[in-house]
RODREN-990417 format. One line per 5 residues: number of its first residue (from 0); their letters; for each residue y, z, x of N, C-alpha, C. Coordinates in steps of 0.02 Angstrom, whole numbers. Each point is the difference from the previous one (the first is absolute). Example, Ala and Ser with C-alpha at 12.3 -4.5 7.8 and 13.67 -1.06 7.14 Angstrom:
REM residues 2
0> as> -284 390 660 59 0 -45 60 0 45  53 -36 -18 59 3 42 55 37 -39
This chain:
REM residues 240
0> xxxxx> 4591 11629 5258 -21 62 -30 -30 45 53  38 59 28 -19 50 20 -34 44 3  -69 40 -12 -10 61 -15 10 62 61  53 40 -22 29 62 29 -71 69 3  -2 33 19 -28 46 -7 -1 48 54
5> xxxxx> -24 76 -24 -3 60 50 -36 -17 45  15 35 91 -46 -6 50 -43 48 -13  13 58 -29 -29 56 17 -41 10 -58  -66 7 -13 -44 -4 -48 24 78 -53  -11 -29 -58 16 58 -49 -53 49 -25
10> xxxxx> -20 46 12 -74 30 9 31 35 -44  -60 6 -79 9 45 -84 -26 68 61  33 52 -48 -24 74 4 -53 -4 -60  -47 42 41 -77 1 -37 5 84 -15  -22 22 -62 -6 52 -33 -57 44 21
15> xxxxx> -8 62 50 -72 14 -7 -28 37 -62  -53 -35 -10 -26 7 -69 -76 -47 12  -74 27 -52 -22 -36 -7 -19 -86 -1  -44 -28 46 11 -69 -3 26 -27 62  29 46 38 62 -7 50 -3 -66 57
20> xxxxx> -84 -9 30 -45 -69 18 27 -44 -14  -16 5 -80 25 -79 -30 52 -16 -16  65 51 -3 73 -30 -13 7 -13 61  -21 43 80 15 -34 68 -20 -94 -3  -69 12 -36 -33 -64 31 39 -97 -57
25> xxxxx> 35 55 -44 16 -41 -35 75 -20 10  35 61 26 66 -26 33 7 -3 57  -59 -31 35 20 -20 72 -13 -81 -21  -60 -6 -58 -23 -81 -6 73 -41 -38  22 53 -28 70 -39 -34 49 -22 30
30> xxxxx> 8 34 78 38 -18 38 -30 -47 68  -71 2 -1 -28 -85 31 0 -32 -54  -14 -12 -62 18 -57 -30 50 -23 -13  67 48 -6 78 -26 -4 24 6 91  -34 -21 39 -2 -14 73 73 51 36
35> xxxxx> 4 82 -48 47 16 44 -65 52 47  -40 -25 -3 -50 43 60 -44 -88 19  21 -22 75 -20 -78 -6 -66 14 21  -18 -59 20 -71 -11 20 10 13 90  -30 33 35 -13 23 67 41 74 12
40> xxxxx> 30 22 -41 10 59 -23 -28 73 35  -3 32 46 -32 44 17 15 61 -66  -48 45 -12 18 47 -49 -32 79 45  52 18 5 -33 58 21 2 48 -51  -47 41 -1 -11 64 -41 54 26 10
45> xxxxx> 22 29 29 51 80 8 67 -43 -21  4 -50 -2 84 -30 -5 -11 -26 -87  -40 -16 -2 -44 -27 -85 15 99 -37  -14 43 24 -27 49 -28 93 37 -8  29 -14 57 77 31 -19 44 -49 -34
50> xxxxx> -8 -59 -13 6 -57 -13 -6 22 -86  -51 4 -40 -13 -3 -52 -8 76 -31  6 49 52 -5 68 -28 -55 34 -25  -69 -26 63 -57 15 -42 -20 37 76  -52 42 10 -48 7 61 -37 -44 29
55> xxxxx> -18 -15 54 -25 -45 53 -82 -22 -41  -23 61 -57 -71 -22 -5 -6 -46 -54  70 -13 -54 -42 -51 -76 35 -73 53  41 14 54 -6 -67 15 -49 -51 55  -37 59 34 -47 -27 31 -33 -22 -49
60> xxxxx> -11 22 -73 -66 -31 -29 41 -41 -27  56 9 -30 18 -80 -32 16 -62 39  -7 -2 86 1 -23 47 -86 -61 -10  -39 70 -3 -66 -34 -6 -15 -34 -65  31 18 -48 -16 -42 -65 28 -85 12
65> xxxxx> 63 0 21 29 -55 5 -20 -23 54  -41 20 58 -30 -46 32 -48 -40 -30  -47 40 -42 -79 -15 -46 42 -46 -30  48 7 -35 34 -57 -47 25 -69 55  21 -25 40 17 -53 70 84 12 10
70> xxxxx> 21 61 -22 67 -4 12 35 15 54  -48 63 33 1 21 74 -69 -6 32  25 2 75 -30 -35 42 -20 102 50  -68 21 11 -5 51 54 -27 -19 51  83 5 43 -45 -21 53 -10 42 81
75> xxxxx> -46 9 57 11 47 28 47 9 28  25 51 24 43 29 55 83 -33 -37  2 -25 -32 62 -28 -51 11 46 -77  -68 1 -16 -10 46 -77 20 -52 -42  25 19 -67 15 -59 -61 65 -34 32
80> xxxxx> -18 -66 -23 64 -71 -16 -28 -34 -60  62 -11 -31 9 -41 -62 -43 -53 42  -21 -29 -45 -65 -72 13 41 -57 -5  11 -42 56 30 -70 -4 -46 -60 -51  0 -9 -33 -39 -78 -18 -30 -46 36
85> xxxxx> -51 -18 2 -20 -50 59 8 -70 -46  -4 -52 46 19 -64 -39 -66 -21 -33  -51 28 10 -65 -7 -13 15 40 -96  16 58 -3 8 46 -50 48 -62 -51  77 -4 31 33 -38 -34 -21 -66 -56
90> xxxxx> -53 -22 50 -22 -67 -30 -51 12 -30  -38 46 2 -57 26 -41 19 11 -94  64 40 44 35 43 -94 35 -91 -18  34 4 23 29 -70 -39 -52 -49 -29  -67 -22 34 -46 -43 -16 -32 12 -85
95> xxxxx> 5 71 24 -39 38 -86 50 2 -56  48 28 38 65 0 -70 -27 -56 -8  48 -74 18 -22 -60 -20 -52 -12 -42  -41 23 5 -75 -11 -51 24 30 -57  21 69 20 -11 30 -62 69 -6 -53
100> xxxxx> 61 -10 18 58 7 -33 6 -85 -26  -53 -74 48 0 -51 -48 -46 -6 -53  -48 59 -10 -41 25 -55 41 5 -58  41 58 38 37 35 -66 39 -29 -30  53 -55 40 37 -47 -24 -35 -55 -63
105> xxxxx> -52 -18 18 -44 -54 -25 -10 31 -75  -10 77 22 -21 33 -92 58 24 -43  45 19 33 61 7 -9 5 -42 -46  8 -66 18 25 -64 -50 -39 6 -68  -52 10 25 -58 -13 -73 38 46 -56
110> xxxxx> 18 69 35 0 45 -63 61 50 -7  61 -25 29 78 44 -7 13 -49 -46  54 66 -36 60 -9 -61 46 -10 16  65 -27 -23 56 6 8 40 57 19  -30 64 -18 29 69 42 -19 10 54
115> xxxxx> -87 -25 28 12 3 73 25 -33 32  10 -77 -13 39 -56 48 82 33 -9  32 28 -36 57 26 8 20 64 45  -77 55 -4 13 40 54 -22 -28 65  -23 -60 20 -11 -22 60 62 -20 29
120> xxxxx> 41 -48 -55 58 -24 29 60 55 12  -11 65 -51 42 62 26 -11 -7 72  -60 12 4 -2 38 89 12 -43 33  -11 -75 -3 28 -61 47 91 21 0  -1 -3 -39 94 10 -23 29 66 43
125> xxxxx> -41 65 -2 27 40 24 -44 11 83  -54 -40 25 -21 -21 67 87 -29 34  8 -51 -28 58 -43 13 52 20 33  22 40 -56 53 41 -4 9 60 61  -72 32 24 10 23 56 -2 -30 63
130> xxxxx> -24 -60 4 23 -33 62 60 -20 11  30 -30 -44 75 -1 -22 38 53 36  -15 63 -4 45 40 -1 -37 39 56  -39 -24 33 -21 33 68 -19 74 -15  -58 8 -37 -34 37 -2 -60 -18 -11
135> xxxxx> -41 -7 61 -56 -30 17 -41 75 -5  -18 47 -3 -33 50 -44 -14 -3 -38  66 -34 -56 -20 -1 -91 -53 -54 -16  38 -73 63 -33 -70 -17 -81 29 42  -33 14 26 -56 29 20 -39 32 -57
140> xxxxx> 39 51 -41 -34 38 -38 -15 -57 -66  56 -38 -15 -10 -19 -64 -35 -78 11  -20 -12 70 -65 -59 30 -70 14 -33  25 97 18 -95 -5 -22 -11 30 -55  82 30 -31 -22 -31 -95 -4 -58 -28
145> xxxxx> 28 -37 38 -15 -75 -42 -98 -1 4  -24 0 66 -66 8 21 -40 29 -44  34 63 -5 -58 36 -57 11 -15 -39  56 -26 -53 -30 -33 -52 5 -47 -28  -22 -44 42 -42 -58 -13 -84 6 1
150> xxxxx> -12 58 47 -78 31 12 -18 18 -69  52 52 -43 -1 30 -52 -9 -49 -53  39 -47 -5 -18 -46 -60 -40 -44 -4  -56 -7 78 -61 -31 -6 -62 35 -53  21 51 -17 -64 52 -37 -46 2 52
155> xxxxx> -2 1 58 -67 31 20 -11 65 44  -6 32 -43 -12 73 41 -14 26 78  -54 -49 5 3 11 79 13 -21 51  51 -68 -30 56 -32 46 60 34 0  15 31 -57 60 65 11 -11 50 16
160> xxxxx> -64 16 22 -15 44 48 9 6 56  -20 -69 19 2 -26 68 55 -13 35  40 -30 -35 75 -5 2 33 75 4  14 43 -34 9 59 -7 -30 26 90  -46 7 21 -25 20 54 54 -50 66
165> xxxxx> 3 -62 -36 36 -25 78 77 -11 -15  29 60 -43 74 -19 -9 40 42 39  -19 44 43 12 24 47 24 -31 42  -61 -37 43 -11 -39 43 79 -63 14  -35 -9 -86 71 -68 6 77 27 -7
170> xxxxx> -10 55 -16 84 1 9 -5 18 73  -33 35 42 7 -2 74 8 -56 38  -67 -55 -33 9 -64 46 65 -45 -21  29 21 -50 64 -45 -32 56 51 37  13 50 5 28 31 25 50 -56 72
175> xxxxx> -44 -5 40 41 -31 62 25 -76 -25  -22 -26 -45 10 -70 -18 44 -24 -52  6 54 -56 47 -10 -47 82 -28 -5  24 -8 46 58 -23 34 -4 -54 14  -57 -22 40 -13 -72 16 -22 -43 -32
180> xxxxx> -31 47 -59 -25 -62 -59 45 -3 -35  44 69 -13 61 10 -51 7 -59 -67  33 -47 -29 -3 -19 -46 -28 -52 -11  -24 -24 60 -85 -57 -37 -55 48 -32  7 56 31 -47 17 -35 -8 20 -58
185> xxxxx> 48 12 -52 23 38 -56 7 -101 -50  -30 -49 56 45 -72 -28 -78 -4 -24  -57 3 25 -64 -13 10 -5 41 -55  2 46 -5 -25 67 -64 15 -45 -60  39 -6 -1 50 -42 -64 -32 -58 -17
190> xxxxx> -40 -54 58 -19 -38 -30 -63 25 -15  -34 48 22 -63 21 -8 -8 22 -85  86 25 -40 13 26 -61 -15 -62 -27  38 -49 11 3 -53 -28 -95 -40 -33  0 11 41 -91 -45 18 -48 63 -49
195> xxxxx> 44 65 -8 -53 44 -24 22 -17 -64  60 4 -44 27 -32 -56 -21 -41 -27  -36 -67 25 14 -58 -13 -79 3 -20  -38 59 25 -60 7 -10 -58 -43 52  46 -25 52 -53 -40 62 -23 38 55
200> xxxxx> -69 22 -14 -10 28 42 -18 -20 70  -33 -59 4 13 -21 46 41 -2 53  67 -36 -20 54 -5 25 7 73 33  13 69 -38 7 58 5 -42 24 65  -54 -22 -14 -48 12 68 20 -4 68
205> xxxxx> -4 -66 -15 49 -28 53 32 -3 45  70 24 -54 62 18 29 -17 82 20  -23 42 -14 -28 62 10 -15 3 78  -37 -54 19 -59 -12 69 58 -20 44  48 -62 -29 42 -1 48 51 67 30
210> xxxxx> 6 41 -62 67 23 1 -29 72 56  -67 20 -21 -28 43 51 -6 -3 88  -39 -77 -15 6 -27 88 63 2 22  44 -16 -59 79 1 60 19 55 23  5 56 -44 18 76 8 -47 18 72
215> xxxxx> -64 -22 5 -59 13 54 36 2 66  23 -85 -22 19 -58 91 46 4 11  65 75 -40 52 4 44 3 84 30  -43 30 -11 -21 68 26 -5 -18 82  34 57 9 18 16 73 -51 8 56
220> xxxxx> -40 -27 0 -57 20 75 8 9 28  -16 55 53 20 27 67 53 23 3  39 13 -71 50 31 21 6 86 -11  -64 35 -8 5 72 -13 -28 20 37  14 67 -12 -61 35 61 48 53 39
225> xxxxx> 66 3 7 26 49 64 -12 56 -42  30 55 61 -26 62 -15 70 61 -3  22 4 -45 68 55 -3 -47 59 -20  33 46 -9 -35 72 -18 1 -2 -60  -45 27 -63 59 30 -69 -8 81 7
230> xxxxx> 54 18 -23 35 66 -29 42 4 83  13 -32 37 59 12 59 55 -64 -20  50 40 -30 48 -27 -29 26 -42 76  24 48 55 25 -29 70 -53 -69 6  -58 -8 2 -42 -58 29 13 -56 -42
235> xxxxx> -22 45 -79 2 -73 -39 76 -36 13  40 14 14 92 -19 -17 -12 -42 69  -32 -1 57 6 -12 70 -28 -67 -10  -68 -7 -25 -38 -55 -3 19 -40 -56  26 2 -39 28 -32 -73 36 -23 24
């Protein structure tokens, strides 16, 4: 299974209009989290600003928002780069998911119906189905719907909060890995359905803790970080 894709990053036309900051700051994060802007990334203003069809000033500040947020990196005499992951970061987020998604699993069991264990196995079914068919985008996106809801059917508000806050994150950090876990991982979900069905939470726990650490210990270390331009169509195509 292959995944094909453009060298040349696809940058939305931004509307000027009210707000203008936050549609920059929000479609530049859409494109570091779907990694067509990678991590070591130089971003320059003026190529960002003809790039997206906005002036040089809502993207300096949406530059600075997404730094405050850890997505870019300012640094001197370089200016913004997309932020590589450190292996320190990696193992940090994976350690907590773990806590928190064998929580949710554990409550999960106590208190789903038969309509949620059926929409769980939808999304296992249609997870599947995109690795199958080599679209590791879809199988990414529909990883961290399975994720959220299982968070969701724990009832606890401020674990689906919490979750909600790092689902970002995980489709970025699943992003480089989804291929390599490709259909164990969609095999693990399934038994995770199973164990939530059967009403063991335990078990569910569990398999939750394992299924997290694995996704963790096959993430790429040391492997990000170079530096292509974005909005120079010529650079990005050179270094890709």
């Amino acid at each position: 299974m292959t995944e094909t894709r453009d060298t040349k990053p696809r940058f939305p036309s931004i509307e000027q209009q009210p707000g203008l900051r936050d549609q920059v700051r929000d479609a530049l994060e859409d494109m570091i989290v779907a990694r067509e802007l990678a991590p070591g990334t130089r971003l320059q203003e003026s190529a960002l600003a003809a790039s997206l069809n906005v002036s040089r000033n809502p993207v300096r500040e949406a530059l600075t928002m997404l730094a405050r947020d850890g997505w870019v990196d300012l640094r001197p005499r370089l200016g913004a780069v997309v932020h590589a992951p450190t292996d320190k970061e990696i193992r940090d987020y994976f350690e907590l998911r773990a806590v928190l998604q064998s929580f949710a699993a554990r409550r999960a069991a106590e208190l789903v119906g038969p309509e949620d264990v059926a929409s769980l196995r939808r999304v296992c079914r249609d997870g599947r189905d995109a690795v199958e068919r080599g679209d590791f985008a879809a199988a990414s996106q529909r990883n961290a719907d399975f994720h959220e809801m299982v968070g969701l059917l724990a009832d606890n508000a401020m674990l689906a909060q919490t979750l909600e806050v790092m689902k970002k994150r995980l489709l970025w950090y699943f992003r480089p890995v989804v291929q390599r876990r490709g259909l164990d991982s969609w095999a693990e979900h399934e038994r995770i359905v199973d164990a939530i069905e059967r009403g063991d939470g335990e078990t569910a726990a569990t398999l939750m803790q394992a299924h997290t650490d694995a996704t963790g210990a096959v993430y790429p270390y040391h492997g990000e970080g170079t530096a292509p331009v974005a909005g120079d169509g010529e650079t990005m195509e050179a270094v890709r």
